[in-house]
C-alpha positions as CSV (number, residue, x, y, z in Angstrom):
1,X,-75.8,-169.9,-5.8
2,X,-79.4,-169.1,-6.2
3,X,-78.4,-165.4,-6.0
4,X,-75.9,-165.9,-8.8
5,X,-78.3,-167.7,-11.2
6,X,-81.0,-164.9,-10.6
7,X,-78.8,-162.3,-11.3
8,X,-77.7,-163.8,-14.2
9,X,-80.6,-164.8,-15.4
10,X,-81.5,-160.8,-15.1
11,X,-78.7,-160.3,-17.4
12,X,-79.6,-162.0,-20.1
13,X,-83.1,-161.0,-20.1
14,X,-81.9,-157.7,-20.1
15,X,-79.3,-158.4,-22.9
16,X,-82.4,-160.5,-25.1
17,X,-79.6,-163.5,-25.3
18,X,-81.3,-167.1,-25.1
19,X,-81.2,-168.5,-21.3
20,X,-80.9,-172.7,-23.5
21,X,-77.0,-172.4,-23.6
22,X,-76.7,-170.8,-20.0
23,X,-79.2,-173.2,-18.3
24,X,-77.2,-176.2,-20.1
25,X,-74.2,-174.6,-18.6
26,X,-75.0,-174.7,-15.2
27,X,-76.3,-178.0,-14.8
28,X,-72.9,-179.3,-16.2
29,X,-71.5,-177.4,-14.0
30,X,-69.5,-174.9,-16.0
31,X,-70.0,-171.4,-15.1
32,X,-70.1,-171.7,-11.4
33,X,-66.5,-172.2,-10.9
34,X,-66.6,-176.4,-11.2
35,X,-65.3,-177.5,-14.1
36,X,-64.9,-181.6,-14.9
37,X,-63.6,-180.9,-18.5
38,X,-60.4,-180.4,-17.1
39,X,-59.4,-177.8,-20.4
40,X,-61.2,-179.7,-22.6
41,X,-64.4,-177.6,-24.6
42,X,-67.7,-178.7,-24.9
43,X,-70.7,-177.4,-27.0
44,X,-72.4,-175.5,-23.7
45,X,-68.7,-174.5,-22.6
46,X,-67.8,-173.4,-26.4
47,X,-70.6,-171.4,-27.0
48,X,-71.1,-169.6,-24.3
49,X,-67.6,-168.1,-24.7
50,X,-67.1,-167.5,-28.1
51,X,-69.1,-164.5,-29.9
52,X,-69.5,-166.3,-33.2
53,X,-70.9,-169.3,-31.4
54,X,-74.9,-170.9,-30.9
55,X,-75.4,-169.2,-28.0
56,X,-74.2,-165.3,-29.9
57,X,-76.2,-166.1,-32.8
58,X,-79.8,-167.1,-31.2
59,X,-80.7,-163.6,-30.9
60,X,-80.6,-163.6,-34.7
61,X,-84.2,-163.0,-35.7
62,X,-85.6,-162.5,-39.0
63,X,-86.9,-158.8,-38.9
64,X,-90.4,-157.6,-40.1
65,X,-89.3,-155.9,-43.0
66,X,-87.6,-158.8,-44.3
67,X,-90.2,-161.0,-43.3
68,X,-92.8,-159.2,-45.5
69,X,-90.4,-159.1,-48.5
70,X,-90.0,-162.9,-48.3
71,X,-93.8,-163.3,-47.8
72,X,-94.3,-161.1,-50.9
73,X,-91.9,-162.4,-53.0
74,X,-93.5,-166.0,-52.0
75,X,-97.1,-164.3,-53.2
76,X,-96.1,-163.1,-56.4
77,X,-93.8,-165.9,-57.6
78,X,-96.2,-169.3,-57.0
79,X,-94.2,-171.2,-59.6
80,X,-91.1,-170.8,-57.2
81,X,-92.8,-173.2,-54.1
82,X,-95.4,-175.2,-56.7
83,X,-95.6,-178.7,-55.4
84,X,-94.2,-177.6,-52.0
85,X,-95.3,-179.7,-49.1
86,X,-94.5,-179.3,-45.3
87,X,-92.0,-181.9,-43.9
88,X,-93.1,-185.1,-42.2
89,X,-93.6,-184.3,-38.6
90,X,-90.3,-186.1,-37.7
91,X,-88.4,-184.4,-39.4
92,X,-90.2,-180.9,-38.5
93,X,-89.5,-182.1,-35.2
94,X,-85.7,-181.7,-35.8
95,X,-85.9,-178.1,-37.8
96,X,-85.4,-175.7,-34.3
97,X,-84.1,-172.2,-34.0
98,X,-80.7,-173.0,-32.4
99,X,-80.2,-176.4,-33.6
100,X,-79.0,-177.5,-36.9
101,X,-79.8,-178.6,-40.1
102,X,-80.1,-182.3,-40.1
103,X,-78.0,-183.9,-42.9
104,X,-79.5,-184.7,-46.2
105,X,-82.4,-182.8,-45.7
106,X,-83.8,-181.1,-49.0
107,X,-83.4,-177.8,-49.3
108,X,-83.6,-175.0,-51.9
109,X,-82.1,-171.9,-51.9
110,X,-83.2,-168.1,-52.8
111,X,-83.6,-167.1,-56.0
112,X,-80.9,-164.2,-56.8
113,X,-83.5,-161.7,-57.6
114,X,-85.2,-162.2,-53.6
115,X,-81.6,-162.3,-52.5
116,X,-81.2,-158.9,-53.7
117,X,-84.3,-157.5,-52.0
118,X,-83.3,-158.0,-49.0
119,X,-80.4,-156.6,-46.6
120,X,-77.0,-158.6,-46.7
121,X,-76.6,-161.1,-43.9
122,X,-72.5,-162.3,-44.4
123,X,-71.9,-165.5,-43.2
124,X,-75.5,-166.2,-43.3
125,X,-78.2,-167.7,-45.6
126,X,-81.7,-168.0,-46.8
127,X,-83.1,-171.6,-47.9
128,X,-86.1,-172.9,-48.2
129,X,-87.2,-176.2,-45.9
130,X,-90.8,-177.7,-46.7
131,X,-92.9,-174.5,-46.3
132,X,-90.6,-172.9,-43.8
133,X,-87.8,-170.6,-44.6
134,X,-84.6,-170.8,-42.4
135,X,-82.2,-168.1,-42.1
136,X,-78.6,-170.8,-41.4
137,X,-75.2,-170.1,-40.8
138,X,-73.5,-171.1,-43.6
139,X,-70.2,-172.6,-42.1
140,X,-72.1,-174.4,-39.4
141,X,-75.9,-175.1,-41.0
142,X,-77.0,-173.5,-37.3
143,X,-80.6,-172.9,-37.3
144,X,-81.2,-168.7,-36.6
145,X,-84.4,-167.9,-37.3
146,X,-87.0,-170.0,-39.0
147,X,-90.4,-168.1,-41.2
148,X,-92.7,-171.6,-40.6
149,X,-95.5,-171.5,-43.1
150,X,-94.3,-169.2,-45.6
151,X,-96.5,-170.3,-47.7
């Protein structure tokens, strides 16, 4: 057992994927070979077997380049975030890379012109939290990569 974990665990450092959904995994009990959902899914059991799940998309992660387009963008347009203010700790607390967007949080979007600066992401979007920009999957609101601070 110990063996299995470790080796596993040497997998997915070696693959970059998040250990969060695997660790959840085990100490349900899926994974191992004991299984109480009796064919039923669950969120750890979901998404570490489908490739368009949580547990896929975590290694998601907003690359430099885009990361200083955003930030410039941010610099030369200060009417876009004027009057911007960083969320109340509680609900910071609930903005996490892997986790999803809490409902009726306010959020703004790109403007069309930043959108075309950067590489196409399909299925994915840009929007702007507080101060932080989130990079979402649009179907589910999943959290993939978060820019805290951007300005």
């Amino acid at each position: 057992m110990i063996r299995t974990r470790l080796l596993a665990g040497v997998i997915i450092a070696a693959t970059g994927i998040s250990t969060a959904g695997i660790s959840s995994a085990w100490a349900q009990g899926n994974g191992n070979g004991k299984s109480n959902s009796h064919g039923k899914s669950n969120a750890a059991g979901a998404s570490s077997q489908s490739p368009n799940s949580a547990q896929a998309t975590l290694s998601v992660v907003i690359t430099t380049g885009e990361r200083q387009t955003i930030l410039g963008y941010f610099q030369q347009h200060p009417a876009y975030y004027a009057g911007a203010q960083p969320l109340p700790p509680g609900i910071a607390k609930k903005i996490a890379r892997g986790g999803t967007m809490p409902p009726g949080i306010a959020k703004r979007y790109f403007p069309g012109e930043l959108i075309g600066l950067l590489p196409p992401r399909p299925g994915q979007q840009w929007v702007v939290v507080g101060t932080d920009v989130l990079l979402i999957q649009a179907a589910t609101n999943l959290i993939l990569d978060i820019l805290p601070r951007a300005f």
